[in-house]
N, CA, C and O of each residue as an XYZ file, in Angstrom:
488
protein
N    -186.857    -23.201    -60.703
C    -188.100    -22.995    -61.416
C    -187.985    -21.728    -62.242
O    -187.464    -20.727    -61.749
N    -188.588    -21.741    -63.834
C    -188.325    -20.645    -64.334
C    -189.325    -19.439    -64.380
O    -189.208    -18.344    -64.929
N    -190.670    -20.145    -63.398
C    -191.776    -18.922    -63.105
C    -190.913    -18.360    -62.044
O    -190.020    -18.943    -61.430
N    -191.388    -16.918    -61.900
C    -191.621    -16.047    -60.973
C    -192.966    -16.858    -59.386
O    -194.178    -17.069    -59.411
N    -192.324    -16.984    -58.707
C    -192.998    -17.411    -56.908
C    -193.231    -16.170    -56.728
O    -192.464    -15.303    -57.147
N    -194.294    -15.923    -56.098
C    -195.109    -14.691    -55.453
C    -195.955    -15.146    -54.538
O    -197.161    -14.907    -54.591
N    -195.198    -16.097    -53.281
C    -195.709    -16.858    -51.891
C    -196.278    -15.877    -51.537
O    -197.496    -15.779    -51.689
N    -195.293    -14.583    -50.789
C    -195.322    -13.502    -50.321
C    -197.283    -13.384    -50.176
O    -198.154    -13.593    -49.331
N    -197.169    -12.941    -51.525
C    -198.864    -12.004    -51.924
C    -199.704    -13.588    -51.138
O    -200.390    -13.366    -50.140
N    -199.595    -15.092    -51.641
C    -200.355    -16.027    -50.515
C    -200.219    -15.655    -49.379
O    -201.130    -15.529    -48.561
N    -199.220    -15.467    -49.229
C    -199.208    -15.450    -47.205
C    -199.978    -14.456    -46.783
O    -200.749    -14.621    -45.837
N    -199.864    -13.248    -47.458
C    -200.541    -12.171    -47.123
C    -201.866    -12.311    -47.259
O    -202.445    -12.369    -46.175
N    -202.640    -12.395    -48.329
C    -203.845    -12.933    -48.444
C    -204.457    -14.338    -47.339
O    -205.453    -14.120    -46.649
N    -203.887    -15.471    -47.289
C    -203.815    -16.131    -46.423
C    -204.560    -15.546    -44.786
O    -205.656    -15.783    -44.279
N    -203.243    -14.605    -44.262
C    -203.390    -14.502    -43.189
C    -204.847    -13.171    -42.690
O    -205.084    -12.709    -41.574
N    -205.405    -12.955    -43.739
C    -206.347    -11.810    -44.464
C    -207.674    -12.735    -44.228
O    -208.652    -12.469    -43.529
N    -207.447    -13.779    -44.934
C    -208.615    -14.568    -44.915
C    -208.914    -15.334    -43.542
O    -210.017    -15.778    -43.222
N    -207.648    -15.418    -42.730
C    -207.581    -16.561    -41.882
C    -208.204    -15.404    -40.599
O    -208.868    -15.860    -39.668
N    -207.932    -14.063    -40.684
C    -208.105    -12.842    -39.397
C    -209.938    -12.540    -39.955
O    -210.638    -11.669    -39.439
N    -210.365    -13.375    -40.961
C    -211.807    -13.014    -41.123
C    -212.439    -12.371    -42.559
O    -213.573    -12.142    -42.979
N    -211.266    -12.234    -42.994
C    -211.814    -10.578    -44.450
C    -212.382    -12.256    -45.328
O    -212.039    -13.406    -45.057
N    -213.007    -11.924    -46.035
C    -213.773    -12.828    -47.176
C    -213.253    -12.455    -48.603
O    -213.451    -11.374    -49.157
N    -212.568    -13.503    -49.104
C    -211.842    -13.632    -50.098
C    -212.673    -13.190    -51.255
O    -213.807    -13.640    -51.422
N    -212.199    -12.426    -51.957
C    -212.818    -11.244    -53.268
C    -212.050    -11.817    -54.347
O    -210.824    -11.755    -54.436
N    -212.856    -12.394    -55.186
C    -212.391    -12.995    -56.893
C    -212.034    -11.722    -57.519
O    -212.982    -11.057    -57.938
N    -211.073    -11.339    -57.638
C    -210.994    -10.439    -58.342
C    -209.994    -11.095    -59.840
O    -209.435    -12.097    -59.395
N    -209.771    -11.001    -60.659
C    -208.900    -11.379    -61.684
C    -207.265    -11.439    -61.480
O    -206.445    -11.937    -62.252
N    -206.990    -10.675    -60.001
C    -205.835    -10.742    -59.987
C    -205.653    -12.089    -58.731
O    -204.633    -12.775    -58.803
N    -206.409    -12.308    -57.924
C    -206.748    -13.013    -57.106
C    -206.672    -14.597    -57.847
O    -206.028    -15.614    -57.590
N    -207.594    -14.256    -58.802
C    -207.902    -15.974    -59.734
C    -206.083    -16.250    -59.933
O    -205.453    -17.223    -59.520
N    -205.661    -15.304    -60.534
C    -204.359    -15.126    -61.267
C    -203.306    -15.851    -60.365
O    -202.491    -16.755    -60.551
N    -203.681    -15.053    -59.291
C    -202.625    -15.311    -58.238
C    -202.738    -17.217    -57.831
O    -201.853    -18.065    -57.717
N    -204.009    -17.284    -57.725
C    -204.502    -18.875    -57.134
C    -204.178    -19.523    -57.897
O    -203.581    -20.503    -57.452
N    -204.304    -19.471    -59.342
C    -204.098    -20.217    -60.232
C    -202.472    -20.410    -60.439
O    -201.981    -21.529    -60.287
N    -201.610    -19.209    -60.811
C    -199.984    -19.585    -60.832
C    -199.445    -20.463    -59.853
O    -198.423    -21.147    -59.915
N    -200.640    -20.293    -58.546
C    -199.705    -20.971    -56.948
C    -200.411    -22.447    -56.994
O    -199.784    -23.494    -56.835
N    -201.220    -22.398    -57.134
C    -201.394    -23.753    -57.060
C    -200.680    -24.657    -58.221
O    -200.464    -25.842    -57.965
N    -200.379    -24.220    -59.252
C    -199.413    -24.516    -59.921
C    -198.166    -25.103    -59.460
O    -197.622    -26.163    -59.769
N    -197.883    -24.319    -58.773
C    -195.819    -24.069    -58.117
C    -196.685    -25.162    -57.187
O    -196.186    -26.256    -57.451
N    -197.243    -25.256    -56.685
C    -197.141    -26.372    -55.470
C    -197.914    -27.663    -55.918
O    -198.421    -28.403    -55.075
N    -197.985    -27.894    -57.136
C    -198.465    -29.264    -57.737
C    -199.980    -29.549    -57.329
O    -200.549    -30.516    -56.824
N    -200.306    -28.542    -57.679
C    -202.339    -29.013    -56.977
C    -202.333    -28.937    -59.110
O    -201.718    -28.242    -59.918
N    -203.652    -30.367    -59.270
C    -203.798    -30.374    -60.639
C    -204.619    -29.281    -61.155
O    -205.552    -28.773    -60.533
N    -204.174    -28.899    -62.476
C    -204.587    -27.467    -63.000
C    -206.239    -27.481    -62.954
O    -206.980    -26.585    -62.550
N    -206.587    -28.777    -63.496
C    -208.115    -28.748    -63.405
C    -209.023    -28.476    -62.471
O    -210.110    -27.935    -62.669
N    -208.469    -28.948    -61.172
C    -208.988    -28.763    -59.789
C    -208.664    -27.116    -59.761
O    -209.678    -26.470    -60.027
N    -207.851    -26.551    -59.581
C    -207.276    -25.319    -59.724
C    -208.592    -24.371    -60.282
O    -209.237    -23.563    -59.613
N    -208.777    -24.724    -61.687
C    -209.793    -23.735    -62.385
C    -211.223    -23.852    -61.954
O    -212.068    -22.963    -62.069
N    -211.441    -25.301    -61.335
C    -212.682    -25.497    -61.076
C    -213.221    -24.571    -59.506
O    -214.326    -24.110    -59.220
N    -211.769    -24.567    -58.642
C    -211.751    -23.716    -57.292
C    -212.350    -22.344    -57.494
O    -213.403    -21.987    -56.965
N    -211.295    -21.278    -58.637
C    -211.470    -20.194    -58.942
C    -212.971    -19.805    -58.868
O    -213.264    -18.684    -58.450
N    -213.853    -20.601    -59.221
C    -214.964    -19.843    -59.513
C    -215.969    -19.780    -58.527
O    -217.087    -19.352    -58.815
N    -215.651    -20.204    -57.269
C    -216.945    -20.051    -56.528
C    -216.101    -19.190    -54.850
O    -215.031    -19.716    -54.542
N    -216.378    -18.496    -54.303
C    -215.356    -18.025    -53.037
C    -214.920    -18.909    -52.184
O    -213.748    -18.968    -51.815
N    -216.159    -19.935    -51.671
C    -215.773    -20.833    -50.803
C    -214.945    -22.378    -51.393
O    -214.631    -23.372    -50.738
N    -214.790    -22.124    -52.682
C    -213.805    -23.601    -52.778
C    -212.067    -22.936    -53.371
O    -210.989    -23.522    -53.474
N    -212.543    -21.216    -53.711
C    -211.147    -20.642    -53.524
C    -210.682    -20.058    -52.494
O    -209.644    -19.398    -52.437
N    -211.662    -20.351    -51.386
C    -210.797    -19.923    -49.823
C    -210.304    -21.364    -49.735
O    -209.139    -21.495    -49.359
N    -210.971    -22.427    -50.010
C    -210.221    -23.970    -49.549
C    -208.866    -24.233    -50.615
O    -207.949    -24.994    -50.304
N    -208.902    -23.558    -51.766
C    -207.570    -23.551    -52.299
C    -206.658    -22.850    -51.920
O    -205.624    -23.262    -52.445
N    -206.468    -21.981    -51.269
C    -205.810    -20.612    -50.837
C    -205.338    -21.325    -49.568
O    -204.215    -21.134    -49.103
N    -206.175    -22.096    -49.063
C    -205.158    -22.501    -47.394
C    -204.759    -23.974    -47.981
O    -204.132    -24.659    -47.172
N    -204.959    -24.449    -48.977
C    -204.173    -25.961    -49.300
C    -202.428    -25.110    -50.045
O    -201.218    -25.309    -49.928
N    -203.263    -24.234    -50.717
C    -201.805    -23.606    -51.277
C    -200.716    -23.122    -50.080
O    -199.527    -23.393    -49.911
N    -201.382    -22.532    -49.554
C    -200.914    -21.650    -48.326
C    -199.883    -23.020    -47.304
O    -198.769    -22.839    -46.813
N    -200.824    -24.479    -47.239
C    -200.066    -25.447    -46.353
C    -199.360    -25.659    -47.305
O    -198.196    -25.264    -47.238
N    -199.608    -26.030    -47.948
C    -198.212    -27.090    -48.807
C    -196.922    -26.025    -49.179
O    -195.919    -26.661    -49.503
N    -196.737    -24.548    -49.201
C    -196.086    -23.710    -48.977
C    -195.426    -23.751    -47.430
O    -194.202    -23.805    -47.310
N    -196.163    -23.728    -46.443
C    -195.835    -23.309    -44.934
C    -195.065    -25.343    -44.862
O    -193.872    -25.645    -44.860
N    -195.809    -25.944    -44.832
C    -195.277    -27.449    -44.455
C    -194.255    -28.157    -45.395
O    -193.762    -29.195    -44.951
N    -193.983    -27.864    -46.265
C    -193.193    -27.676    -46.988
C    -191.408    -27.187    -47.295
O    -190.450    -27.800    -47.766
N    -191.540    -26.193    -46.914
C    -191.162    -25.587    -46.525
C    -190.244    -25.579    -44.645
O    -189.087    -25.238    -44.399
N    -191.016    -25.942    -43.942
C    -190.654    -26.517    -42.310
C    -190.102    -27.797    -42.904
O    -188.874    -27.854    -42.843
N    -190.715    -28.866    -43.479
C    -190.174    -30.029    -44.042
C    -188.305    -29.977    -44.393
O    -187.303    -30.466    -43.871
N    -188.636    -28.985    -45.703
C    -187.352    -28.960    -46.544
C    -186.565    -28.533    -45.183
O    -186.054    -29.411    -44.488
N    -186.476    -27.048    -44.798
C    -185.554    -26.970    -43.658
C    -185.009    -27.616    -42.502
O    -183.831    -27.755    -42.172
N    -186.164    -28.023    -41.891
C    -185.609    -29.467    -40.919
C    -184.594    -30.197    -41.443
O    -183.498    -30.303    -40.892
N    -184.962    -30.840    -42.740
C    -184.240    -32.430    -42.896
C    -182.795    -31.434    -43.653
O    -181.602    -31.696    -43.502
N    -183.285    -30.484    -44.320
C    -180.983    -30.396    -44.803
C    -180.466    -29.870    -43.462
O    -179.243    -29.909    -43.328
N    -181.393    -29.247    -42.161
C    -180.274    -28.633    -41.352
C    -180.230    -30.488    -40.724
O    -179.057    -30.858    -40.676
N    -181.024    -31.378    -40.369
C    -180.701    -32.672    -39.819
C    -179.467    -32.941    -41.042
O    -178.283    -32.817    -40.729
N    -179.777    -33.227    -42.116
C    -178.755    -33.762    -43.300
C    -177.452    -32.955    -43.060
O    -176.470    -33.668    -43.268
N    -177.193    -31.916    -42.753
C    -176.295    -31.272    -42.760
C    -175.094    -31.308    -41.593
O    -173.897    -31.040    -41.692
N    -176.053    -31.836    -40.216
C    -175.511    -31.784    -38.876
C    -175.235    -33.475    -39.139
O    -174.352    -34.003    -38.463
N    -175.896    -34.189    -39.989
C    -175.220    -35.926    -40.032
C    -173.862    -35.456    -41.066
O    -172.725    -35.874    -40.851
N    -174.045    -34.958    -41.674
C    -172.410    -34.942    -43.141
C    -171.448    -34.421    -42.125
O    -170.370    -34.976    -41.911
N    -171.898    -33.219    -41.427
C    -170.630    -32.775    -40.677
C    -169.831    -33.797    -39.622
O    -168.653    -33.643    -39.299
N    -170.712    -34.884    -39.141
C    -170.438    -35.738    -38.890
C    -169.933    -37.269    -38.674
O    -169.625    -38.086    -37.807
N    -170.069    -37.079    -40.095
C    -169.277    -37.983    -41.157
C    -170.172    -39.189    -41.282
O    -169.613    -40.285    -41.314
N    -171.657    -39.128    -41.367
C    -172.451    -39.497    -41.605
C    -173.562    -39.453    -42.976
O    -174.754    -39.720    -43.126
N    -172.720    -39.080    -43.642
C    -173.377    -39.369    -45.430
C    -174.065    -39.703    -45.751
O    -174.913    -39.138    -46.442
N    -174.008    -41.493    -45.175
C    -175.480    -42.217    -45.444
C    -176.713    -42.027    -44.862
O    -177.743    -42.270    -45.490
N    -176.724    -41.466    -43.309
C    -177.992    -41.070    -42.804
C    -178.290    -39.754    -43.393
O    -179.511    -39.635    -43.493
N    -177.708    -38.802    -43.787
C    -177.628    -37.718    -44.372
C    -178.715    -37.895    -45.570
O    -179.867    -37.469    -45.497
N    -178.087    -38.695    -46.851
C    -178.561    -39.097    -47.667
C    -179.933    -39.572    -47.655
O    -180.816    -39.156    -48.405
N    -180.023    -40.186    -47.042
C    -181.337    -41.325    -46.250
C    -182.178    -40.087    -45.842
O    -183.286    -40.065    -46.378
N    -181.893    -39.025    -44.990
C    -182.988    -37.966    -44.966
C    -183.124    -37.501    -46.014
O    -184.265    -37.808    -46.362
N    -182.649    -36.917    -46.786
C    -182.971    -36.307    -48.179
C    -184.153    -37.097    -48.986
O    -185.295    -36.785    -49.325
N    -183.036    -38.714    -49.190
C    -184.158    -39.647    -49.986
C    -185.505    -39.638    -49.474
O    -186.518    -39.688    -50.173
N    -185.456    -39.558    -47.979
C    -187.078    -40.002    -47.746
C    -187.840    -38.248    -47.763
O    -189.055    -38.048    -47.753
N    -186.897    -37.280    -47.787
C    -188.018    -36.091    -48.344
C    -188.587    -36.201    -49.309
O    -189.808    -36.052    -49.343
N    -187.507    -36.639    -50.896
C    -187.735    -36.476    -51.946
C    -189.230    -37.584    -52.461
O    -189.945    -37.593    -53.463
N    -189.195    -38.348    -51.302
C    -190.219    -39.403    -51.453
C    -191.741    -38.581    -51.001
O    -192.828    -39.069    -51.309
N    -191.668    -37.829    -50.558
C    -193.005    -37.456    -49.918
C    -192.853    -36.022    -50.256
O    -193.996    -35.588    -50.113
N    -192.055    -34.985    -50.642
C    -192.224    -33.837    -51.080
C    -193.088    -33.605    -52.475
O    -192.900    -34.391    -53.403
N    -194.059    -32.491    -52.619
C    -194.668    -32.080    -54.207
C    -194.160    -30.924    -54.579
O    -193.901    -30.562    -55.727
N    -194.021    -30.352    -53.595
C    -193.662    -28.634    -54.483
C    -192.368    -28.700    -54.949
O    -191.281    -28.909    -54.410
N    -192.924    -28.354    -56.660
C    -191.320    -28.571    -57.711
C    -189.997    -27.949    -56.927
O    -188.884    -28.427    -57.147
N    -190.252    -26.506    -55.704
C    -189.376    -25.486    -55.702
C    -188.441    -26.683    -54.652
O    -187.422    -27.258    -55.034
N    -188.950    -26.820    -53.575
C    -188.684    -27.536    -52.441
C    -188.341    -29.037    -53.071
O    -187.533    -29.550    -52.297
N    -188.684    -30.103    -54.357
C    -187.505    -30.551    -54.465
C    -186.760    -30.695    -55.027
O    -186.130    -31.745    -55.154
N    -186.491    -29.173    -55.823
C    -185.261    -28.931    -56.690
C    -184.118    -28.468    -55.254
O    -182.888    -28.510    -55.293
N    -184.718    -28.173    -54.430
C    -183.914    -27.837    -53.018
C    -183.476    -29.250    -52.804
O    -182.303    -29.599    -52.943
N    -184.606    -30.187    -52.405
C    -183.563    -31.251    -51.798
C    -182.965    -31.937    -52.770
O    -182.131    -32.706    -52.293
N    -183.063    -32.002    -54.357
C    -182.384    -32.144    -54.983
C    -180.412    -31.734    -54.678
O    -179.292    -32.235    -54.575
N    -181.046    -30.699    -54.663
C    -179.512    -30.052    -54.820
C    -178.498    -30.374    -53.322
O    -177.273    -30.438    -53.215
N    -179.659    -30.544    -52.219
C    -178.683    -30.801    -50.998
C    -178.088    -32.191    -51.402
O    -176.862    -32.246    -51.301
N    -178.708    -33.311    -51.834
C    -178.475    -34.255    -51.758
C    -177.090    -34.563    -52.692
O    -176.196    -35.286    -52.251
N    -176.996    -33.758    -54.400
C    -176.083    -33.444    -54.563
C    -174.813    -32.815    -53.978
O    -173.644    -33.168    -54.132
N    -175.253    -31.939    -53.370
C    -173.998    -31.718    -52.204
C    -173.271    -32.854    -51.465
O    -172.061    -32.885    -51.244
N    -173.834    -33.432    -51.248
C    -173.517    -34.936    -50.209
C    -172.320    -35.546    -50.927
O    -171.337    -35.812    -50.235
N    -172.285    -35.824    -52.360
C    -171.081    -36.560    -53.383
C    -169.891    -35.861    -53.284
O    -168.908    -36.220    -53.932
């Protein structure tokens, strides 16, 4: 991806909102919600319509926040499974995990990842 990811500042905020603090619109906040929901394929329109009220940009902030965290557990599971089938001279089940990530993954980052494992496999 040729944006700049700044999960980090979600997670942090995230776990801010999740310990109780009440999410503050600030312009860097919108900024932030808006680039991330981006990177994780939530549609831009829904996106701008969130920004403006606190309580439907705390419900964007933990959809961003999952599809980052599950995502993420997703991608890692299946290449270390994909990885422990190739070493095993198992290619096609290998493959077969990848394919069925790439089937159910959204975030561009995670499947330019399983993109690339799956290339590995050839």
């Amino acid at each position: 991806m040729a944006e700049d990811i700044d999960w980090e500042w979600v997670r942090e905020l995230a776990a801010r909102v999740e310990a109780g603090e009440a999410l503050v619109l600030t312009p860097d906040v919108r900024g932030l919600l808006l680039r991330s929901a981006h990177q994780v394929a939530i549609a831009e329109s829904d996106a701008q319509v969130a920004v403006h009220d606190e309580a439907t940009a705390t419900a964007l902030l933990r959809e961003v926040r999952a599809r980052i965290r599950e995502g993420s557990l997703r991608l890692g599971l299946t290449e270390m499974r994909a990885r422990d089938l190739a070493r095993a001279g198992d290619t096609a089940g290998a493959r077969k995990l990848l394919e069925d990530l790439l089937a159910v993954e959204v975030v561009p980052l995670y499947l330019e990842e399983a993109k690339l494992a799956l290339a590995e496999l050839d």
